[in-house]
Every structure is written in C-alpha cells, then in structure tokens.
DRENPA-3360 file (N, C-alpha, C; in nm, 2 decimals, always signed):
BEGIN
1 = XXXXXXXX = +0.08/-0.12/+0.00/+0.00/+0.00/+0.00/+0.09/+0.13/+0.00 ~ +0.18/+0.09/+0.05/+0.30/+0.24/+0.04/+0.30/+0.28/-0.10 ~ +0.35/+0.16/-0.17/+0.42/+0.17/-0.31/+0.32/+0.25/-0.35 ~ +0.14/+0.23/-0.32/+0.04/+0.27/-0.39/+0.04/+0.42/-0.40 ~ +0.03/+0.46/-0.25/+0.03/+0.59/-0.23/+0.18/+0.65/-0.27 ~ +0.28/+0.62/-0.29/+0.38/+0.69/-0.30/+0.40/+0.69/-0.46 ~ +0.31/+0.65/-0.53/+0.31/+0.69/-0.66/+0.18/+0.76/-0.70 ~ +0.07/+0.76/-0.62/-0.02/+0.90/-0.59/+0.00/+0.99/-0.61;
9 = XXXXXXXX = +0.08/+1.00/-0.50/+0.17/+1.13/-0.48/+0.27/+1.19/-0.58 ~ +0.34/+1.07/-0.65/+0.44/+1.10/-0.79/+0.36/+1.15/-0.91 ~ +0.19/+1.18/-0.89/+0.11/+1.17/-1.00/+0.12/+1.06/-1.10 ~ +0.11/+0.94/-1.08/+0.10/+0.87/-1.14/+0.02/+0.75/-1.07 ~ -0.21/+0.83/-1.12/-0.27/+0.80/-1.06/-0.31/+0.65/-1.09 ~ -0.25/+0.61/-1.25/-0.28/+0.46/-1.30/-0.21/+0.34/-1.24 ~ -0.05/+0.43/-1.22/+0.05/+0.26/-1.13/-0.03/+0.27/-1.00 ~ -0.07/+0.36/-0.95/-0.14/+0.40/-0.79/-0.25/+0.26/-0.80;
17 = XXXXXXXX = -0.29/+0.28/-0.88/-0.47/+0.17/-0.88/-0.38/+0.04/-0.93 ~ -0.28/+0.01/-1.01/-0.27/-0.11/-1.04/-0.18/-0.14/-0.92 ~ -0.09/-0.09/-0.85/-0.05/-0.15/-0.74/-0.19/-0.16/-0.62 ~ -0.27/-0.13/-0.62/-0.39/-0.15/-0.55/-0.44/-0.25/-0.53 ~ -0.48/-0.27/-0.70/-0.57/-0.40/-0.75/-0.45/-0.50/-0.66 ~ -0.31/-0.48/-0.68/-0.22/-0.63/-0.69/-0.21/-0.65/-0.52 ~ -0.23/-0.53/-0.44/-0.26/-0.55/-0.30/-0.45/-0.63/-0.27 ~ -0.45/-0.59/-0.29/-0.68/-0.63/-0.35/-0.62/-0.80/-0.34;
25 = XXXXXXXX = -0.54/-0.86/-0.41/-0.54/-1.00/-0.43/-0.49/-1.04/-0.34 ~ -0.38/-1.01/-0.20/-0.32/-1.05/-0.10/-0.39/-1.06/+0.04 ~ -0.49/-0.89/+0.03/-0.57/-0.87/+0.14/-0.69/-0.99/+0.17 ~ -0.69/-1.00/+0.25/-0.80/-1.08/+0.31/-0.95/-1.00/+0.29 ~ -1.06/-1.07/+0.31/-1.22/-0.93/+0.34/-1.21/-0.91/+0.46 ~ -1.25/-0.80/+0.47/-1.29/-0.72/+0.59/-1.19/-0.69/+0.66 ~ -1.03/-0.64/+0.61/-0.94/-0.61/+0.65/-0.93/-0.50/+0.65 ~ -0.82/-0.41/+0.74/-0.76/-0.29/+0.70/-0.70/-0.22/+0.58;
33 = XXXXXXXX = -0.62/-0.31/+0.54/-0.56/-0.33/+0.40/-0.62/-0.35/+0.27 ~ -0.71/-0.41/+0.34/-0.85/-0.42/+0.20/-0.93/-0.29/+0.19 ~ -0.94/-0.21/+0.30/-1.01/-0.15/+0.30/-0.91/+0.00/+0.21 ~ -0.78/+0.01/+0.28/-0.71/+0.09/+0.25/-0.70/+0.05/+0.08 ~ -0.67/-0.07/+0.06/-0.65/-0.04/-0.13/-0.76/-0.02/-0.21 ~ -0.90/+0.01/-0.16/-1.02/+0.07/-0.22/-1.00/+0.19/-0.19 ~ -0.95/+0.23/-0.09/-0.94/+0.39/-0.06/-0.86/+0.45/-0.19 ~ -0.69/+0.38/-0.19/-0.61/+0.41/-0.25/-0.70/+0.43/-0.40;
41 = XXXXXXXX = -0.77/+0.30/-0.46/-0.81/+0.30/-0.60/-0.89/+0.42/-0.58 ~ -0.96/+0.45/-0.53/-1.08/+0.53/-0.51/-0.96/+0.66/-0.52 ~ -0.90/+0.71/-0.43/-0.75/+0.86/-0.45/-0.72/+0.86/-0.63 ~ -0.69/+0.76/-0.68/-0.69/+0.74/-0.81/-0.78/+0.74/-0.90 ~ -0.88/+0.73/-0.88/-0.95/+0.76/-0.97/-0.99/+0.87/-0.93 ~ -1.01/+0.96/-0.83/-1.07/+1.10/-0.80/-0.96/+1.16/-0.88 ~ -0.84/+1.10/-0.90/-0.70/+1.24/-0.94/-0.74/+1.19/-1.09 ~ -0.77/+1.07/-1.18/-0.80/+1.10/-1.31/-0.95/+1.18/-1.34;
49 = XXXXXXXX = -1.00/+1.20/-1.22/-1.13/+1.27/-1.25/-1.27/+1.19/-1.25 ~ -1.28/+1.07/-1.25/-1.36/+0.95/-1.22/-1.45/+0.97/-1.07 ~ -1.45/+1.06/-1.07/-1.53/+1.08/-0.92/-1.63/+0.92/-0.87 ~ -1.72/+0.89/-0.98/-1.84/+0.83/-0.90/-1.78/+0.73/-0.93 ~ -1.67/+0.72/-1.01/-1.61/+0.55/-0.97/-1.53/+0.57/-0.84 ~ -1.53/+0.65/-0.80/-1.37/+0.67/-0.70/-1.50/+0.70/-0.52 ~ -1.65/+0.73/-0.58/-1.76/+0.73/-0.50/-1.77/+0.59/-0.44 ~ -1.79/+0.51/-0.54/-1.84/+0.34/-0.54/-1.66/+0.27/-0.50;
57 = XXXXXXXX = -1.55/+0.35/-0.50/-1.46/+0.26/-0.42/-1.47/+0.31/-0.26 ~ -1.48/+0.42/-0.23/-1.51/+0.45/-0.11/-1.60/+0.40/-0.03 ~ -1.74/+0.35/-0.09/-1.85/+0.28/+0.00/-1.82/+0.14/-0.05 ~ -1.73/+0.06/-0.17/-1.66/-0.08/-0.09/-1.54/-0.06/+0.03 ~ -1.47/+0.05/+0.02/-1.37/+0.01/+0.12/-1.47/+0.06/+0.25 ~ -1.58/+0.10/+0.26/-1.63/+0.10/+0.36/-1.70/-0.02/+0.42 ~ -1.75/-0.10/+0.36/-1.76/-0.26/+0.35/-1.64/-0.34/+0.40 ~ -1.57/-0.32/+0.36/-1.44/-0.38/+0.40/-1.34/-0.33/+0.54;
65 = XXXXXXXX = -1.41/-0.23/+0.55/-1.39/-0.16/+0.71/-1.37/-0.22/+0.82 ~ -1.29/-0.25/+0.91/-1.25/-0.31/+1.03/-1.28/-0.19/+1.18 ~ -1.19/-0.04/+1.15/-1.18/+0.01/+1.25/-1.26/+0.15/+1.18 ~ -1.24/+0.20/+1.34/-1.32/+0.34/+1.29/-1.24/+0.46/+1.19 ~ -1.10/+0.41/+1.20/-1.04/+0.47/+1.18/-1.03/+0.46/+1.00 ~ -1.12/+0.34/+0.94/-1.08/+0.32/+0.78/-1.18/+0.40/+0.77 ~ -1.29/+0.32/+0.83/-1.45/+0.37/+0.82/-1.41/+0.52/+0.76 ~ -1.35/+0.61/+0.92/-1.36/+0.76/+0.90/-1.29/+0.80/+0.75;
73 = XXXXXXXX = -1.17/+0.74/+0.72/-1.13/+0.77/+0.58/-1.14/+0.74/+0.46 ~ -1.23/+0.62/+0.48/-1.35/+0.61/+0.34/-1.45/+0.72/+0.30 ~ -1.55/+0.76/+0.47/-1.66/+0.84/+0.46/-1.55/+0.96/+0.40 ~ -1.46/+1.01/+0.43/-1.39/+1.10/+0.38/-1.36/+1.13/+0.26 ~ -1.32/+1.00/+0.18/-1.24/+1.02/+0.03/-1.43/+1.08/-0.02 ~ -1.54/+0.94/+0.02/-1.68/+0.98/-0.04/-1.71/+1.14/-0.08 ~ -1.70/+1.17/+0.07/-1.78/+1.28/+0.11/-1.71/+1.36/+0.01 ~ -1.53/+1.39/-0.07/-1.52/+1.46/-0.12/-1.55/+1.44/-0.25;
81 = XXXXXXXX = -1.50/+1.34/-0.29/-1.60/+1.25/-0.44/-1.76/+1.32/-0.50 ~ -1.85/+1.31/-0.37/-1.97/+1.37/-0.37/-1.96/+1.52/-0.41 ~ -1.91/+1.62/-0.32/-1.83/+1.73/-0.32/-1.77/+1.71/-0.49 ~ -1.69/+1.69/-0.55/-1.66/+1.71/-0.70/-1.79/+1.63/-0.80 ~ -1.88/+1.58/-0.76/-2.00/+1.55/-0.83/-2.11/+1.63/-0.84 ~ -2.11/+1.67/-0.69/-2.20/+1.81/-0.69/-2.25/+1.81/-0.64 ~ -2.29/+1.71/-0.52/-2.39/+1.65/-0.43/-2.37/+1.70/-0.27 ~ -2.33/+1.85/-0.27/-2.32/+1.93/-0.12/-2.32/+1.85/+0.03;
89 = XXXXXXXX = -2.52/+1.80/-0.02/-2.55/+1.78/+0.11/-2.49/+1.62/+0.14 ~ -2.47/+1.58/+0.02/-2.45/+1.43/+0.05/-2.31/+1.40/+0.05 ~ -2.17/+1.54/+0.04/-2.06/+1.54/+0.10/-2.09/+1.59/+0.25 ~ -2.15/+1.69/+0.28/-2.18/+1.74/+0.41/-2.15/+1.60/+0.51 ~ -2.26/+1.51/+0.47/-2.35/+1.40/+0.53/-2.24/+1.26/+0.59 ~ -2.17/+1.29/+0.48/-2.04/+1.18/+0.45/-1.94/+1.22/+0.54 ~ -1.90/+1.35/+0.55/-1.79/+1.39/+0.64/-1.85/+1.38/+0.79 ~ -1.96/+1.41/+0.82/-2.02/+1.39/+0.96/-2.00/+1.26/+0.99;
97 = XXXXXXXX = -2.01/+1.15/+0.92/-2.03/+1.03/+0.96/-1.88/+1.05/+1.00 ~ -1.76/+1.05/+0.91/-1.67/+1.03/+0.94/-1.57/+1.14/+1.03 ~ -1.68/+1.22/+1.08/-1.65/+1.29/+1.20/-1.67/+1.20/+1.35 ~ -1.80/+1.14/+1.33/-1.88/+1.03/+1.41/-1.75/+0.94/+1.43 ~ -1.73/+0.91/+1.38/-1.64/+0.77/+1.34/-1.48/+0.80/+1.41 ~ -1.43/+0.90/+1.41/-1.29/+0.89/+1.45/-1.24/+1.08/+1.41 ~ -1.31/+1.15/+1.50/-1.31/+1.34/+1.51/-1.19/+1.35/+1.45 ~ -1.12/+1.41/+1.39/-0.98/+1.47/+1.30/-1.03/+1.66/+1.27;
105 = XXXXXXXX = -0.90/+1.74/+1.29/-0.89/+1.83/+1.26/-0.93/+1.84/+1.06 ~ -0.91/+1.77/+1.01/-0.90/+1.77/+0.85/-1.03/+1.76/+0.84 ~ -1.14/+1.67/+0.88/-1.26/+1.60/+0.89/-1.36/+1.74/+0.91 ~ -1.32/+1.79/+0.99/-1.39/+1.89/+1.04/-1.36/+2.03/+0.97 ~ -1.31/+2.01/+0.94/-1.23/+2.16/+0.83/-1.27/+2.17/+0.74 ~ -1.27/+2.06/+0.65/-1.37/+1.99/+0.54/-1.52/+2.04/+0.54 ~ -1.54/+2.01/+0.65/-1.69/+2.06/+0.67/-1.70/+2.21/+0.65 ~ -1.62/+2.27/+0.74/-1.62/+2.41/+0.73/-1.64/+2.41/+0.56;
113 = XXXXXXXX = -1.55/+2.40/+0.45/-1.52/+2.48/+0.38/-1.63/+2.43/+0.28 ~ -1.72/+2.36/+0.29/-1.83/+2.29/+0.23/-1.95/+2.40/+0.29 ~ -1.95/+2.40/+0.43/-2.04/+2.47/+0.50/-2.06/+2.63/+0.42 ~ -1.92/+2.71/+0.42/-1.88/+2.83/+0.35/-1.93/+2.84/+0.17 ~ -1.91/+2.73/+0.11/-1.97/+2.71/+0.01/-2.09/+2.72/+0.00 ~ -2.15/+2.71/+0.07/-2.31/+2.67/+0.08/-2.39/+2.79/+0.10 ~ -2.26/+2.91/+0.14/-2.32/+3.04/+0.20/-2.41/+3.01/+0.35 ~ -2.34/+2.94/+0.42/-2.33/+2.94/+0.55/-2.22/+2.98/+0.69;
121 = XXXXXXXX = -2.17/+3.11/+0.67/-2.08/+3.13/+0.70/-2.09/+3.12/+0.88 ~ -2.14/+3.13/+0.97/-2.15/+3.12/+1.11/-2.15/+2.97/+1.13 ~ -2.22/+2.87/+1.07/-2.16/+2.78/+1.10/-2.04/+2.71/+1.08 ~ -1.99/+2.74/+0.91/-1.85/+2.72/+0.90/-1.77/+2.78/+1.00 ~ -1.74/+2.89/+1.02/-1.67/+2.92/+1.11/-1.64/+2.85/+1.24 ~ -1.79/+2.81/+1.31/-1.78/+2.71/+1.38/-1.69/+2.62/+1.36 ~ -1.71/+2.51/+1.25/-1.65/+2.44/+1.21/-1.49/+2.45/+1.23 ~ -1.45/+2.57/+1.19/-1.28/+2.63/+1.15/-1.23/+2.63/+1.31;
129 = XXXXXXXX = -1.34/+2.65/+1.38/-1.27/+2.70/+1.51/-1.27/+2.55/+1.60 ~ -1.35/+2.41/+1.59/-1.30/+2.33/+1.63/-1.24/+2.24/+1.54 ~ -1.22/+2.28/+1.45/-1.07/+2.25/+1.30/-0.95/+2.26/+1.40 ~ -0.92/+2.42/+1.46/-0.80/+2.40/+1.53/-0.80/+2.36/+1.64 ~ -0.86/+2.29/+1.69/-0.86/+2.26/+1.83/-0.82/+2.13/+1.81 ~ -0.85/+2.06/+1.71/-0.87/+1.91/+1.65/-0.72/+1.88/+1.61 ~ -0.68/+2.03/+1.50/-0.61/+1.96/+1.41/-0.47/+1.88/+1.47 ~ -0.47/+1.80/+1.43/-0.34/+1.71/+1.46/-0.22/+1.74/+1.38;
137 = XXXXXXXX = -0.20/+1.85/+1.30/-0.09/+1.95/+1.25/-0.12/+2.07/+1.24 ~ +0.01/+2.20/+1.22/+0.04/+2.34/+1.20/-0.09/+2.33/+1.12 ~ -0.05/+2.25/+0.99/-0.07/+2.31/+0.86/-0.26/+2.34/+0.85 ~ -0.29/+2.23/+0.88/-0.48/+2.29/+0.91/-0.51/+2.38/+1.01 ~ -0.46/+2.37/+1.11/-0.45/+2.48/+1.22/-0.52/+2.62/+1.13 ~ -0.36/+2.63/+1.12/-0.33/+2.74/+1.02/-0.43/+2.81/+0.88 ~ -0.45/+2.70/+0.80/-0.57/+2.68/+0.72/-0.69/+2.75/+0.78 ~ -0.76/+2.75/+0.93/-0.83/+2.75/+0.98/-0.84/+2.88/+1.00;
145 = XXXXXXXX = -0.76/+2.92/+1.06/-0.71/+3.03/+1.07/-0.72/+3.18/+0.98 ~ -0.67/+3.17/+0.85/-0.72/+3.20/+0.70/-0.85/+3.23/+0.70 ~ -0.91/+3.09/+0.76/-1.06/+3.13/+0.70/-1.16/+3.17/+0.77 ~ -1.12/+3.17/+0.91/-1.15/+3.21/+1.02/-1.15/+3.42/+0.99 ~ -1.01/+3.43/+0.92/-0.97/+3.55/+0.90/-1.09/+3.63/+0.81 ~ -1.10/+3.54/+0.69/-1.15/+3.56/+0.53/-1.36/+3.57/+0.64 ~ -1.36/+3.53/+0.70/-1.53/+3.45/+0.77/-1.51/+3.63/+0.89 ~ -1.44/+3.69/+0.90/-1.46/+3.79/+1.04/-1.58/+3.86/+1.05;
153 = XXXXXXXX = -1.65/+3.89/+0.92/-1.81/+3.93/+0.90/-1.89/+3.87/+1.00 ~ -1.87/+3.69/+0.98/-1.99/+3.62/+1.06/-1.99/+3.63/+1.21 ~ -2.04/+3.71/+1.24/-2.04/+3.72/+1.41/-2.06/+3.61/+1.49 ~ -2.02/+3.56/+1.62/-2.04/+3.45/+1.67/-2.20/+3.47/+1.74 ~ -2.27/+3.39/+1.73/-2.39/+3.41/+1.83/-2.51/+3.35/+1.74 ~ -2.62/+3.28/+1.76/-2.68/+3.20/+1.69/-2.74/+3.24/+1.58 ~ -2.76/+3.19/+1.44/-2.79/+3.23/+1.34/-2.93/+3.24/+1.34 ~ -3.01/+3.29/+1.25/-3.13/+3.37/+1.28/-3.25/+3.21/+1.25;
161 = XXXXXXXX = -3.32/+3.20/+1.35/-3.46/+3.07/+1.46/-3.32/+3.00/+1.51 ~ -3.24/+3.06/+1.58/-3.19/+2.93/+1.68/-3.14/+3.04/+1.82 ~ -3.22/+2.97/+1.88/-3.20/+3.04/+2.04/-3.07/+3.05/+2.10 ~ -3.02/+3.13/+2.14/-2.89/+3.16/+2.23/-2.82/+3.04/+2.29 ~ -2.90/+3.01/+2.41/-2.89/+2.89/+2.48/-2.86/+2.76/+2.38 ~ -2.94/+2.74/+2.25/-2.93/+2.63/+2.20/-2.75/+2.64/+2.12 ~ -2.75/+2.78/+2.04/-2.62/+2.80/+1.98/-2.50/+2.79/+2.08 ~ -2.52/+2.83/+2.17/-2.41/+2.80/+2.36/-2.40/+2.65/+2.31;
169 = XXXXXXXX = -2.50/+2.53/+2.36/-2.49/+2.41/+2.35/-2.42/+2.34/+2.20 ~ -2.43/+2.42/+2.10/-2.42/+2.34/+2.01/-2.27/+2.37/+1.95 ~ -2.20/+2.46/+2.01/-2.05/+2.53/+2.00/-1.95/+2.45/+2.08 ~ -2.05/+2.37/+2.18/-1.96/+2.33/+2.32/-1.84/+2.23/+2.23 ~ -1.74/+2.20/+2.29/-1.64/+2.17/+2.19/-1.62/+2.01/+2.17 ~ -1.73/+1.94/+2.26/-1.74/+1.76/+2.23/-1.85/+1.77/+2.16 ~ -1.95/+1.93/+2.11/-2.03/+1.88/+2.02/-1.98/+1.88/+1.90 ~ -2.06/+1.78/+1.76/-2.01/+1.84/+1.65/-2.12/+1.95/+1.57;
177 = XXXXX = -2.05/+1.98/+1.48/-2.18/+2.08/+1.45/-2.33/+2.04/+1.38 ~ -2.30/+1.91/+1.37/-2.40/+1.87/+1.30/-2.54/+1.86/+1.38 ~ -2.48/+1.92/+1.48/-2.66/+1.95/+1.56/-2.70/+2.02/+1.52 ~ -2.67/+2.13/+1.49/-2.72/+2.24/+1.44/-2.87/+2.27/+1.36 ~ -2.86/+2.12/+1.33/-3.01/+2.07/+1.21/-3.12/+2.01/+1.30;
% end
C-alpha cells in the first residue's frame, strides 16, 4: 500500500490503482488493508477525474472496514467525491459520519469549507474554530485560521430561529456541528 500511495503522490494515478488491485489480491475481506487499497483506488481515480467511480470505491472500502479509523477515511475520500459531483449535502452527510467515526482536525475543516460554500458562513466558522482545536498539524490549524480570517463578517452568536442557549450548546467543543439541524 506504500508503493500505492507513493506513486499517488508522484502523479502517477494509473501505477497508484494497479499497485492497489495487486494489493486487492493479498488482502484478506474485511481487513484494513482491503479496505485501504479501495481507498487508494478510489484517491486514483478521483485524481483522473472519475469521481463516481472513486464514490463506489469508497462505499466498498467501507464494506471492507474493520476500524473506525478506515470507516472515518473512506466516509472521507466519499464525502469529497460527492463534493466534485455536486452533491453538497450528500458530501456534508459523509464527512459527519466520518467525523462520528474517529473526530480529525482535516474532517472537520472539510466541513467548514463545504459549509462556506453553501453560504453558511456562522456555521462554518464554527466548524474552523474546532478545526484547530482538533487539528493534529500546524498546517490545518493554520488553514483555519485563514478562514476564520476571510469568515470575520460572521459574528459569533446564533444564526437567525436558533436560540442563544441552543447556539451555547451546540458550540460546546465535544459537540459536533451537525446539531445544528
């Protein structure tokens, strides 16, 4: 799986998938590994542009899921898949789960910048602000930060039919935002 991603990364999204497939034949079902070389095929086919094939590898490597932690970065690769198909709510939907599944600074940032797209700027923000509390590097922190900057319009305090008290509750920092609905 190294070889796989480290030729992802070289842009060379075709050896990425065929080193995948040739992991696919070693992996056991319902393994880690299994689950990670559908992710991998799935990163590959999102970089040739194949979204809804690279959609339908992400809900098999979610099949193939063992821990919360593939689960979370299946719903992830989906959610953005969906996101380059066009399907907002149904990237929204996908990163929550895989917020559900194992919290990450990236996971949640993600949301933010989906949320902002949507012309929801008070909740993304939200989002950005436990982005850096999450993030597990500088680099999203930071990211957060940016947009936290670019977001200074959205005032903090509950967006218009949501009561004070409820927006307090729904900010608290073990919640995720997806209460908000």
């Amino acid at each position: 799986m190294i070889r796989s991603a480290l030729r992802l990364q070289q842009g060379d999204p075709a050896g990425a998938r065929a080193d995948a497939q040739e992991s696919l034949g070693l992996a056991p079902d319902h393994s880690s590994r299994c689950s990670a070389a559908f992710r991998v095929t799935g990163a590959a086919l999102g970089a040739e542009g194949r979204w809804e094939r690279a959609a339908e590898a992400a809900t098999t490597a979610l099949y193939h899921a063992v821990s919360s932690e593939d689960r979370s970065q299946a719903y992830k690769l989906r959610g953005i898949a969906h996101e380059a198909l066009g399907h907002p709510n149904r990237a929204l939907e996908d990163l929550r789960k895989a917020e559900r599944e194992n919290r990450t600074g990236d996971v949640v940032y993600l949301q933010g910048k989906m949320l902002e797209a949507q012309a929801r700027p008070v909740e993304a923000a939200a989002c950005y602000r436990i982005s850096q509390k999450e993030a597990g590097c500088a680099e999203y922190s930071a990211a957060a930060e940016k947009r936290l900057e670019v977001l200074g319009k959205a005032k903090p305090g509950p967006p218009p039919g949501l009561e004070s008290q409820e927006w307090l509750w729904c900010c608290q920092d073990i919640t995720p935002i997806y209460y908000l609905r």
